[in-house]
C-alpha positions in Angstrom: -23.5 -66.1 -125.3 -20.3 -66.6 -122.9 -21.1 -66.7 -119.3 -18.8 -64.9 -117.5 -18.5 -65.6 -113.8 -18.0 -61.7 -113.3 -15.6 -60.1 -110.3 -13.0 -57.8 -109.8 -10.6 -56.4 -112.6 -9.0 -52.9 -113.2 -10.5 -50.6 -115.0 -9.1 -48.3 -117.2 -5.8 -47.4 -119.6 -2.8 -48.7 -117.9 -0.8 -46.8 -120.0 -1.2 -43.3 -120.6 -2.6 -43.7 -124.1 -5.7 -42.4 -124.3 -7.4 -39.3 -125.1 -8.0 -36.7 -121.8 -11.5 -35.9 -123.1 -12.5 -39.7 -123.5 -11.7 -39.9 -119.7 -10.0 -43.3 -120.2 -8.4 -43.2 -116.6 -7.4 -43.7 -113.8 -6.8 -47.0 -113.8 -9.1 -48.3 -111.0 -10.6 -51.4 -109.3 -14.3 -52.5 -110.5 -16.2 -55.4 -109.9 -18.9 -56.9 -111.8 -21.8 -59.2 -111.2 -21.8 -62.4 -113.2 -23.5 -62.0 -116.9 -23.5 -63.2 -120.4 -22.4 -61.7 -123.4 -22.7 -62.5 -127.0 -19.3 -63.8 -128.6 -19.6 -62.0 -131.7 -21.6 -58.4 -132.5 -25.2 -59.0 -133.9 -25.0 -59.7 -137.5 -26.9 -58.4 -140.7 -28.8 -61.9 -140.9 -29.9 -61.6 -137.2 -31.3 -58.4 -137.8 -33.0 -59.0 -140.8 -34.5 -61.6 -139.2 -35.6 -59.3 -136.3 -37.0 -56.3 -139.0 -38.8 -59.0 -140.8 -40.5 -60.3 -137.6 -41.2 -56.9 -135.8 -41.1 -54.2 -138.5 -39.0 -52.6 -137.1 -37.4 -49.5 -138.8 -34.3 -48.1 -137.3 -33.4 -44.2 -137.0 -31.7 -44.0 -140.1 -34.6 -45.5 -141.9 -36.8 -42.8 -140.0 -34.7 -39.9 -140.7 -34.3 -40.6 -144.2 -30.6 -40.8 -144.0 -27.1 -41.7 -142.1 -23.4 -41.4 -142.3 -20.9 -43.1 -144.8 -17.3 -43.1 -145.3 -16.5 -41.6 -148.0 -14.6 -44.1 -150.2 -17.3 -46.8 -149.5 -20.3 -44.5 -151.1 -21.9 -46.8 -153.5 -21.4 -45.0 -157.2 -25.2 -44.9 -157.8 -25.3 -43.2 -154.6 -22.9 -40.2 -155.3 -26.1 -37.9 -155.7 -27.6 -38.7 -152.5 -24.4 -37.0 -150.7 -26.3 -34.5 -148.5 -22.8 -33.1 -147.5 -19.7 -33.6 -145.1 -19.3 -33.6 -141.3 -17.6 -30.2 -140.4 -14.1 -31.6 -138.8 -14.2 -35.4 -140.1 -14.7 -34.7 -144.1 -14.3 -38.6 -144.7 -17.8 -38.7 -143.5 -20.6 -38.0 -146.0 -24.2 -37.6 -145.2 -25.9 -39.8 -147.5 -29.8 -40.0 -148.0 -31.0 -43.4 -148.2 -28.1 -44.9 -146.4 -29.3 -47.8 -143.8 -28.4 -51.4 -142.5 -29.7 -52.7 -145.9 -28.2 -50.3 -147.7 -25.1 -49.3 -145.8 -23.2 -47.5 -148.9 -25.9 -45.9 -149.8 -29.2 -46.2 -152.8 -27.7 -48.9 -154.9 -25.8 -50.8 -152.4 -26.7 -53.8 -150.5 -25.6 -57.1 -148.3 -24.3 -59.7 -151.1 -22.1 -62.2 -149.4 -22.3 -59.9 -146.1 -24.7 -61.8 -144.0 -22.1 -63.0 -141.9 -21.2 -59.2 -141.3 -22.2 -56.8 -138.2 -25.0 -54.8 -138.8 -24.4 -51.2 -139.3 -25.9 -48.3 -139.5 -27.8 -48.7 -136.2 -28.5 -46.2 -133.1 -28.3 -46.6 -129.5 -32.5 -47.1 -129.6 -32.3 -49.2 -132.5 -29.6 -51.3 -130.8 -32.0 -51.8 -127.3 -34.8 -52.4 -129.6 -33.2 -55.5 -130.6 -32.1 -56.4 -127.0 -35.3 -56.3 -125.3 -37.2 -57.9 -128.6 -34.4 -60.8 -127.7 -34.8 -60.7 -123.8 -31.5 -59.0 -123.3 -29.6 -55.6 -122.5 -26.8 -53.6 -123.7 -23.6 -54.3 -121.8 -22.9 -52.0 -119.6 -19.3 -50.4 -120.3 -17.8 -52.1 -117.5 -19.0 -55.5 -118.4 -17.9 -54.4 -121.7 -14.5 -53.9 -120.8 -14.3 -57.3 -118.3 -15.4 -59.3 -121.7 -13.7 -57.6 -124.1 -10.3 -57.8 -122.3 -10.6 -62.1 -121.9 -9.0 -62.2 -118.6 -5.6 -60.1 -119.5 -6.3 -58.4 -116.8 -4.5 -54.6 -117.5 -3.3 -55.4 -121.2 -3.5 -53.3 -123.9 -5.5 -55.2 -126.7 -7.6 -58.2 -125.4 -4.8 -60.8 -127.0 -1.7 -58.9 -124.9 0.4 -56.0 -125.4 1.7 -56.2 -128.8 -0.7 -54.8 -131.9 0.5 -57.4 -134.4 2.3 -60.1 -132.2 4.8 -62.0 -134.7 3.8 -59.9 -137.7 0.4 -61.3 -137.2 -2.9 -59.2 -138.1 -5.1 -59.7 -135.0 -8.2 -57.0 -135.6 -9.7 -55.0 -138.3 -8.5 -51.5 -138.7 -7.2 -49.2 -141.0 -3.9 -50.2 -143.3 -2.8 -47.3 -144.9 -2.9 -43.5 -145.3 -5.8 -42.0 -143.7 -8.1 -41.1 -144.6 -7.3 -41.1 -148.2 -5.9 -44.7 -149.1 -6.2 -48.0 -148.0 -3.8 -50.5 -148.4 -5.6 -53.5 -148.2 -5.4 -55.7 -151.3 -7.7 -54.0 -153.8 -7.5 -50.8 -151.7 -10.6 -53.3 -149.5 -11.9 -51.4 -146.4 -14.9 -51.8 -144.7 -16.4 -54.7 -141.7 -15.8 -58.6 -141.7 -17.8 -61.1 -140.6 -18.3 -60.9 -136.8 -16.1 -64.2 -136.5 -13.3 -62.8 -138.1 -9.9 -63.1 -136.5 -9.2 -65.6 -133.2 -11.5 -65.1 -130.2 -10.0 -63.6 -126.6 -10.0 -65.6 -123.5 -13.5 -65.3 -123.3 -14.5 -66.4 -126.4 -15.5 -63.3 -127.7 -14.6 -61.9 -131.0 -13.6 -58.5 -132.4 -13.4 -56.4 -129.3 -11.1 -54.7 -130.8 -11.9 -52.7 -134.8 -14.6 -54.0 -137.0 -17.4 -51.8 -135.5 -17.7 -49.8 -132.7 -20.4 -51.6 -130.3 -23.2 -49.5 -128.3 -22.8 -49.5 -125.0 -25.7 -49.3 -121.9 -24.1 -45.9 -120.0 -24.2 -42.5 -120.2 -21.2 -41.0 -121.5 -22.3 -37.1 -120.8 -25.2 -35.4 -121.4 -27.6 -36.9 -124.5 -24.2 -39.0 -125.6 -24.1 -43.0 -124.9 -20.8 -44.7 -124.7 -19.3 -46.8 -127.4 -16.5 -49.6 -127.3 -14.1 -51.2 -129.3 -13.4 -48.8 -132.1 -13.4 -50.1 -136.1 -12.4 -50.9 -139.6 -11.1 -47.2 -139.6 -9.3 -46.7 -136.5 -5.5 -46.3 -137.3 -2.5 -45.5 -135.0 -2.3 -41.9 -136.6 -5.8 -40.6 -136.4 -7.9 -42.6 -133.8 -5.9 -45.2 -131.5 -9.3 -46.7 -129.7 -8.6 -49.8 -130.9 -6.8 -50.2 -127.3 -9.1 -52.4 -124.6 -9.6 -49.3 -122.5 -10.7 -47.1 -125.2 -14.0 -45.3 -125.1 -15.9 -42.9 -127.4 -19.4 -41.9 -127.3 -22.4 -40.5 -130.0 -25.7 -39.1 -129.8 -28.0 -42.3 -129.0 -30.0 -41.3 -132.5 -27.2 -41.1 -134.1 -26.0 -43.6 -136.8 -23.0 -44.9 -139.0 -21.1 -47.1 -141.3 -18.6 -48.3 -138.6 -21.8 -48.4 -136.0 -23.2 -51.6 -134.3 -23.6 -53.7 -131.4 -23.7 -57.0 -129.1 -25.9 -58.3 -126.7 -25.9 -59.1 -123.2 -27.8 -60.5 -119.9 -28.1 -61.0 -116.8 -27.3 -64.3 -114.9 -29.3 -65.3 -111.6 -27.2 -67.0 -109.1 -28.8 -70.2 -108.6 -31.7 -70.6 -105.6 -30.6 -73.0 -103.1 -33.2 -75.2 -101.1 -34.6 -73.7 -98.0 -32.1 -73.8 -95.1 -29.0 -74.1 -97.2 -26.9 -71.7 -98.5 -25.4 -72.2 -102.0 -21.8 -74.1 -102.4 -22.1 -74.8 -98.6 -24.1 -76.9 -95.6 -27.1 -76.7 -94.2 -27.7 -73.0 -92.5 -24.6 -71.9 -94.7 -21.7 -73.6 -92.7 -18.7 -75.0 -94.1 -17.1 -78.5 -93.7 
């Protein structure tokens, strides 16, 4: 985890780009406590290794199914489609569909240890916290990590989506929803280390998965931060530092996943003195 001394940073989209129903603004002055936050999101190895310790078995795995794009559905899975989401066709119900399998029956994690888990709901996601004596982040803390001390910037590495033609996150290349044009028409996560850390050390703060975060966004909805490998400039701009989104907290999905985070105690200082200064809290 990074430990982040916490303190006062603005809040909020700087510049008019988000959506009014995600209630991105205004911008606005909010301090934090210090904290730690993981530097990457938790990845399939980590929670295989807490299933196979706790047997655990997320919502998905409960409820006999979740929700995956719908050019990722593993072939052998094709008759497990339970149907489409009214208003976002690209996503299929699909029965069967969990962190183990996250295309679907037939699918698996070959060569995808390395990747963030998906398929995992806001319980699932502080099941794993408190099993690993931490918390969700709260969005806040979120937003102070994820923006690596730019301080008011767009994306957490400045203002400019691909500085110097550079690719700097993992989101959608292509038509949407219909074609990617990654080599091999590739879409889907990357490891959790992909791409060059912010100022904090964190990676991926912006696409790859969308991260569960501790508040309330309305009524029975959580917030969730960072946006994914499907996020695109014409359908879903939340790629952006500021933006928010939220979900049902027993709901799950393809893009769906998480990071941890603590507290930090300030230290104790010996009886009589006050920490950083003299005795009874006086300064030289």
């Amino acid at each position: 985890m990074a430990e982040l001394p916490g303190g006062v940073f603005r809040m909020g989209d700087a510049f008019g780009e988000g959506y009014r129903a995600d209630r991105e603004g205004p911008v606005r002055e909010v301090t934090v406590a210090p904290f730690a936050i993981a530097t990457t999101a938790v990845s399939n190895a980590e929670w295989a290794y807490f299933a196979d310790a706790t047997g655990y078995r997320t919502d998905a795995e409960r409820h006999g199914s979740s929700y995956v794009f719908h050019l990722l559905v593993h072939p052998a899975a094709e008759r497990h489609i339970l149907g489409r989401v009214p208003g976002a066709p690209w996503w299929l119900g699909v029965a069967g569909a969990t962190w183990a399998e996250p295309e679907g029956p037939g699918s698996g994690l070959r060569d995808r240890a390395d990747h963030p888990v998906v398929h995992i709901s806001h319980h699932d996601a502080r099941a794993y916290c408190e099993w690993a004596g931490a918390r969700l982040p709260t969005e806040a803390e979120w937003e102070y990590a994820a923006r690596g001390g730019k301080d008011g910037a767009r994306y957490p590495w400045g203002d400019a989506f691909a500085p110097g033609g550079r690719e700097m996150c993992n989101t959608w290349h292509g038509r949407f929803p219909h074609r990617s044009d990654r080599p091999g028409g590739r879409t889907g996560t990357v490891p959790v280390t992909a791409y060059e850390p912010n100022g904090h050390g964190l990676h991926n703060t912006s696409g790859n998965v969308w991260e569960w975060c501790a508040d309330a966004f309305g009524p029975g909805e959580r917030v969730i931060r960072g946006g994914s490998y499907l996020c695109h400039a014409s359908y879903c701009n939340r790629y952006r530092v500021a933006a928010r989104s939220h979900n049902t907290p027993d709901s799950s999905t393809g893009h769906g996943g998480f990071r941890c985070a603590r507290d930090l105690t300030p230290p104790t200082a010996p009886e009589g003195r006050a920490p950083g200064g003299t005795p009874g809290g006086a300064d030289n």
